[in-house]
C-alpha positions as CSV (number, residue, x, y, z in Angstrom):
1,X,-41.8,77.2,143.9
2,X,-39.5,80.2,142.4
3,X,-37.4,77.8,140.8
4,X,-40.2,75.5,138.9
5,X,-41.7,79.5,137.8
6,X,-38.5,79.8,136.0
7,X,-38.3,77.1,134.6
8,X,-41.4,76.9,133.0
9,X,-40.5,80.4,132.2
10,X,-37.9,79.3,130.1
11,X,-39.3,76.2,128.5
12,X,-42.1,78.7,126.9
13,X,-39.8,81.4,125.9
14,X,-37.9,78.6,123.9
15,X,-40.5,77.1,122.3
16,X,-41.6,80.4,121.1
17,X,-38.2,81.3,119.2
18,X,-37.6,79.1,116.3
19,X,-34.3,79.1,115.4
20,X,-33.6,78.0,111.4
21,X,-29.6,77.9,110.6
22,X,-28.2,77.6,107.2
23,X,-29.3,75.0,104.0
24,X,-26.2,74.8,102.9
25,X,-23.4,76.7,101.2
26,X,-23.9,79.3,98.7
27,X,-22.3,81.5,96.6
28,X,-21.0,84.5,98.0
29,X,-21.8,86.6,95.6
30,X,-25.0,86.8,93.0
31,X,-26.4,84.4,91.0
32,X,-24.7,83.9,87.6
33,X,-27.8,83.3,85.6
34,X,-32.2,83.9,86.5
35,X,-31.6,79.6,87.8
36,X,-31.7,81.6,91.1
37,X,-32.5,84.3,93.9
38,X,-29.8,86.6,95.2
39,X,-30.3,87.7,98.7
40,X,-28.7,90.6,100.2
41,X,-28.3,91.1,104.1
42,X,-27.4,94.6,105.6
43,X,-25.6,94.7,108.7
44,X,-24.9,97.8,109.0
45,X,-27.4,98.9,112.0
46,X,-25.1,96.0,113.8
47,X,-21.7,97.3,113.2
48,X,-21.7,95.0,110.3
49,X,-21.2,95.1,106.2
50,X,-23.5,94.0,103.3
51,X,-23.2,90.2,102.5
52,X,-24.7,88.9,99.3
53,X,-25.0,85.4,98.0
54,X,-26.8,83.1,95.8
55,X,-29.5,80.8,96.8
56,X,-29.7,78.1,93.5
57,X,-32.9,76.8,92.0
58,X,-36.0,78.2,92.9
59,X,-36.6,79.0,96.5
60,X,-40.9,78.2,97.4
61,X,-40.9,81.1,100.1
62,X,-38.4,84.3,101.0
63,X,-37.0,82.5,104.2
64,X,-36.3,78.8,102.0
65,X,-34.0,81.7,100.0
66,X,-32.4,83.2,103.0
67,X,-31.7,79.5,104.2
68,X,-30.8,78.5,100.4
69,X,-28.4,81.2,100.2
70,X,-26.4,80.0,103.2
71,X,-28.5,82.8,106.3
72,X,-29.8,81.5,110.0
73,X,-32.9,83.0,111.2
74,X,-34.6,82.9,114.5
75,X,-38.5,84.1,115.4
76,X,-39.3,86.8,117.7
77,X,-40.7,84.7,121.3
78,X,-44.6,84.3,120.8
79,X,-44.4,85.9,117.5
80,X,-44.2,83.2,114.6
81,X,-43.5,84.2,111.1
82,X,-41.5,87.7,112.5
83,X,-37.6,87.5,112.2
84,X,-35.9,88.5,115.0
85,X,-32.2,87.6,114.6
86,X,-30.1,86.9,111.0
87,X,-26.9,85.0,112.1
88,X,-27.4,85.1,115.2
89,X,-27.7,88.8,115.2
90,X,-28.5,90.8,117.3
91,X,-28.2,88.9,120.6
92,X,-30.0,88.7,122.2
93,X,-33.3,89.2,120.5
94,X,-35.1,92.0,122.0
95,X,-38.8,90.9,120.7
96,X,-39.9,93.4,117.9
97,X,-39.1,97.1,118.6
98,X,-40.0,99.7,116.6
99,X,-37.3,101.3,115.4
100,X,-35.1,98.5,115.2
101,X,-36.4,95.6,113.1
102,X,-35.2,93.1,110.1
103,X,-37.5,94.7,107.7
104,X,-38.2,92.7,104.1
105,X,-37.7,94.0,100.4
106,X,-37.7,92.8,96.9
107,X,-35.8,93.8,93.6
108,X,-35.6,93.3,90.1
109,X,-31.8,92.7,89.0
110,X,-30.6,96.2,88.0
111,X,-33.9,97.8,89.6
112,X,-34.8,99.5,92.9
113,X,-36.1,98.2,96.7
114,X,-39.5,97.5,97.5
115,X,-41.1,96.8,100.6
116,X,-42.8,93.7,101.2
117,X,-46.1,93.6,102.2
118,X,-46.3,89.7,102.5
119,X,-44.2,87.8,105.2
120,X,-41.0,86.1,103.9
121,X,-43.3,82.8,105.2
122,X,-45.3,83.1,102.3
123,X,-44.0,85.1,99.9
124,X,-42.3,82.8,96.6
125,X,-39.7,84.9,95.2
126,X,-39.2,84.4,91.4
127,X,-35.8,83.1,90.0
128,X,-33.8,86.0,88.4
129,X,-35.1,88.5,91.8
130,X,-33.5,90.0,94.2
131,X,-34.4,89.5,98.2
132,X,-33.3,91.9,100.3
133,X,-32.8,92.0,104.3
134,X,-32.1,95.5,106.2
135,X,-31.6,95.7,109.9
136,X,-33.1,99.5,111.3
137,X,-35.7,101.9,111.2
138,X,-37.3,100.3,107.8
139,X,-34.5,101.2,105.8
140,X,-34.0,99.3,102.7
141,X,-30.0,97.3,102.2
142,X,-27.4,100.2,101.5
143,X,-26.6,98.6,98.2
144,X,-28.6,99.1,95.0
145,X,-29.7,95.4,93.8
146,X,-27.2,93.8,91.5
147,X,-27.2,94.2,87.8
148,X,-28.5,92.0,85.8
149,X,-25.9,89.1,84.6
150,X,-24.2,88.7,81.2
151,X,-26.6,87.1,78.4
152,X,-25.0,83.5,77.8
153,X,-23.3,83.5,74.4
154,X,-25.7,82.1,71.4
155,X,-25.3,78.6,70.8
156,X,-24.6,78.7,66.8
157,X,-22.0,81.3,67.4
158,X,-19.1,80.0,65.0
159,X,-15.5,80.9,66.4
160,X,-13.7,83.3,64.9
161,X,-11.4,82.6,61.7
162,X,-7.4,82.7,62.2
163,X,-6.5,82.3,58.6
164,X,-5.4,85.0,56.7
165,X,-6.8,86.5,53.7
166,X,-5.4,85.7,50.1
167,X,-4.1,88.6,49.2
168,X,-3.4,87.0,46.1
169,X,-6.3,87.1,43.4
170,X,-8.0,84.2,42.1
171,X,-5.8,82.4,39.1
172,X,-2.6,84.4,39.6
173,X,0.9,82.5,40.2
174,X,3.8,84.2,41.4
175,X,6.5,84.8,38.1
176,X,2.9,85.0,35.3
177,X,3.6,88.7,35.2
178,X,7.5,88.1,33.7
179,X,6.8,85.2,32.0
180,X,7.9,85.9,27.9
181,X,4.7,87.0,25.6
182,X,4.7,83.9,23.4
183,X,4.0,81.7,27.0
184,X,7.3,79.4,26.2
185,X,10.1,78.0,28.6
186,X,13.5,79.1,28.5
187,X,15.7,76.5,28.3
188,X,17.9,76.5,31.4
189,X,20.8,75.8,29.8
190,X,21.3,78.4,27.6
191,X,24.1,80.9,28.3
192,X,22.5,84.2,28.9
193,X,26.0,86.2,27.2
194,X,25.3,84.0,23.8
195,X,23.4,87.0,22.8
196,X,21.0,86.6,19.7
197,X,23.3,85.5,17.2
198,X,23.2,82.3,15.2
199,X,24.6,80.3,12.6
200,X,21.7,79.4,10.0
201,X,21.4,75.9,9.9
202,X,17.9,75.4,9.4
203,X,15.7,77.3,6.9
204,X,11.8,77.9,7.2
205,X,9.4,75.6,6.4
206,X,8.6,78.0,2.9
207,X,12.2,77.4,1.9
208,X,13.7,80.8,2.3
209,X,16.4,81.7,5.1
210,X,16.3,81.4,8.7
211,X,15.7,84.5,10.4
212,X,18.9,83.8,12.1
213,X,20.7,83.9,8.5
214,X,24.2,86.3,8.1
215,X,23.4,89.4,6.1
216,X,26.9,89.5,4.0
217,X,27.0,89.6,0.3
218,X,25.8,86.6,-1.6
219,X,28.8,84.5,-2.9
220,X,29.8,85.2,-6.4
221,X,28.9,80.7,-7.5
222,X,25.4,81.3,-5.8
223,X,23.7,81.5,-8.6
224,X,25.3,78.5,-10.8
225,X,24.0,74.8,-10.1
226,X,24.9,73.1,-6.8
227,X,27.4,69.9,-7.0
228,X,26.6,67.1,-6.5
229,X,28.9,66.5,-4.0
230,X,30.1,69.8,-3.4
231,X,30.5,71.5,0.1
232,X,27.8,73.9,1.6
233,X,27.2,77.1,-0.4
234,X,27.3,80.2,1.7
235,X,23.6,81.8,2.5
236,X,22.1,84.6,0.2
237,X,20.4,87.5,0.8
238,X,16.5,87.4,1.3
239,X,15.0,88.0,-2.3
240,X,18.2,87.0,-3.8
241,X,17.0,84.7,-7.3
242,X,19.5,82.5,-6.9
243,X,18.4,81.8,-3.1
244,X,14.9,80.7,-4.6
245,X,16.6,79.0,-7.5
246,X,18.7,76.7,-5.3
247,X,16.3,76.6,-2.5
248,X,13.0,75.7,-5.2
249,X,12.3,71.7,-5.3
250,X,13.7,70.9,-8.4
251,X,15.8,73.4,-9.1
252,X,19.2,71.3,-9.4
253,X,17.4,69.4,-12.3
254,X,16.7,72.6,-14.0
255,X,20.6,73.8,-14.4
256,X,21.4,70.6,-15.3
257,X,19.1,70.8,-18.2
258,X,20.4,73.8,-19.4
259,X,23.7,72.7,-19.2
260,X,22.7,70.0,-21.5
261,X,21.2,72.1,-23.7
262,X,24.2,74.9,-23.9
263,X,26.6,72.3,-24.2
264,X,25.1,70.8,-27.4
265,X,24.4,74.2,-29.2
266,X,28.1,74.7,-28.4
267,X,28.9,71.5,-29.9
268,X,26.3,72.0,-33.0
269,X,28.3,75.7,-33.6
270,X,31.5,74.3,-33.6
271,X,31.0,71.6,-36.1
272,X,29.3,73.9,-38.5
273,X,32.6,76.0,-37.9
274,X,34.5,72.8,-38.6
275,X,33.1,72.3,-41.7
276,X,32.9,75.7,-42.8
277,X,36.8,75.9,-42.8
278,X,37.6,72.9,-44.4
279,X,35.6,74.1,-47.6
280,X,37.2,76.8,-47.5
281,X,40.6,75.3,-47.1
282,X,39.4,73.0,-50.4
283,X,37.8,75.8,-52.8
284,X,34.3,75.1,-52.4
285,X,32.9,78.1,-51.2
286,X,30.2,77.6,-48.6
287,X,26.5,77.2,-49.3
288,X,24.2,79.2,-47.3
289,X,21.2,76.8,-47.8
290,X,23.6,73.7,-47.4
291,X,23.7,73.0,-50.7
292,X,24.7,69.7,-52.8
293,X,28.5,69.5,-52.5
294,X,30.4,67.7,-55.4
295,X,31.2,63.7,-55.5
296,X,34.0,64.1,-54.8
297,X,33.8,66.4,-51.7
298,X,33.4,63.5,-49.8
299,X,36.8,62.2,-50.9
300,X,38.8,64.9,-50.2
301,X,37.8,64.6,-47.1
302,X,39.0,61.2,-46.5
């Protein structure tokens, strides 16, 4: 009769402790981002530390969180709804004593504890909250709740650009600032030791000398008429006349008109001169007006 007492003893005593173990894995550490409740555990009235984890989503009541984030319970005998072990601890459970209870809390991240004044059965902790699990005298966990986590980066944030700045201003080319003032090319083959001096073989468009031109004394023939076929004259002086008189269009033509001219008042002179001695040689004295000779002038002459 002893024996069957017991063992309805026991059969009660079971069925009055509900025993929940673990959801499934969790973090071990808070939740990343408010998709989730953290829930920290104090062991430290069992000899224990202070474990916290993650329990994802959102959680309906406090103990789907403790499960969520990876925590057995178990029920105080004939009391449902009050938890009497967390992990199996303590062992055994010793009903509900007054000084030494799991006692419930909630948190904001980065807040403080507060008691809960609903049961973890019906209490539906919001996702971004702390839950918080202390056993003792009422004592809240011996860890401030985490902080709040980091804010996710903002979607349209452009990454950061790698390429230098141009130093350079807008329009400028390396060398513009030694390139010559009249913006032309230097021919590349031109000996640098050849210095500024050339011979003038071309004249300016105006017809006076090259810039280039020698600056000796004009030649002593410059000034008479150029041959026909005669070699190159040497180059006169700028403002020289007979540089303008050679260099003028049609200024060979001119000399050779005067020539013409000269050469047939010389020829004029000399025949008056002619005749003036042979009248003289003859008798008949000259005539200033050229007058009428005698008839037979004409046959001395002959």
């Amino acid at each position: 009769m002893n024996r069957i007492a017991r063992l309805a003893a026991v059969a009660v005593l079971g069925a009055g402790l509900a025993v929940a173990a673990p959801a499934s894995p969790a973090a071990a550490a808070a939740c990343p981002d408010a998709r989730g409740v953290t829930v920290v555990v104090d062991f430290a009235g069992l000899g224990g530390g202070v474990a916290v984890r993650c329990a994802p989503g959102d959680p309906a009541t406090g103990l789907a969180a403790l499960t969520g984030a990876g925590f057995g319970y178990a029920f105080v005998p004939r009391q449902p709804g009050l938890v009497c072990q967390i992990d199996g601890l303590p062992n055994p459970c010793n009903g509900a004593p007054q000084d030494a209870y799991w006692s419930y809390w909630h948190a904001e991240r980065g807040g403080s504890w507060q008691f809960s004044s609903r049961g973890a059965g019906s209490f539906d902790p919001t996702p971004g909250t702390v839950e918080g699990w202390a056993f003792g005298a009422a004592d809240p966990p011996g860890v401030p709740p985490p902080a709040p986590p980091a804010p996710p980066p903002p979607a349209d944030d452009d990454p950061p650009d790698d390429d230098p700045p141009d130093r350079d201003p807008p329009g400028d080319e390396p060398g513009d600032a030694d390139s010559p003032a009249g913006g032309g090319d230097v021919p590349a083959d031109r000996d640098p030791s050849a210095g500024g001096d050339e011979r003038p073989q071309d004249r300016s468009p105006a017809g006076g000398p090259s810039a280039g031109g020698s600056s000796g004394p004009p030649s002593p023939g410059a000034t008479g008429p150029t041959p026909t076929g005669g070699g190159t004259a040497a180059p006169a002086l700028p403002g020289d006349p007979a540089a303008r008189t050679t260099d003028e269009p049609g200024g060979a033509g001119g000399g050779l008109a005067g020539l013409v001219v000269t050469a047939t008042l010389v020829g004029a002179l000399a025949a008056v001169g002619i005749w003036t001695a042979r009248r003289r040689r003859h008798g008949t004295p000259a005539t200033p007006g050229g007058g009428d000779e005698p008839a037979g002038g004409a046959a001395a002459d002959g």
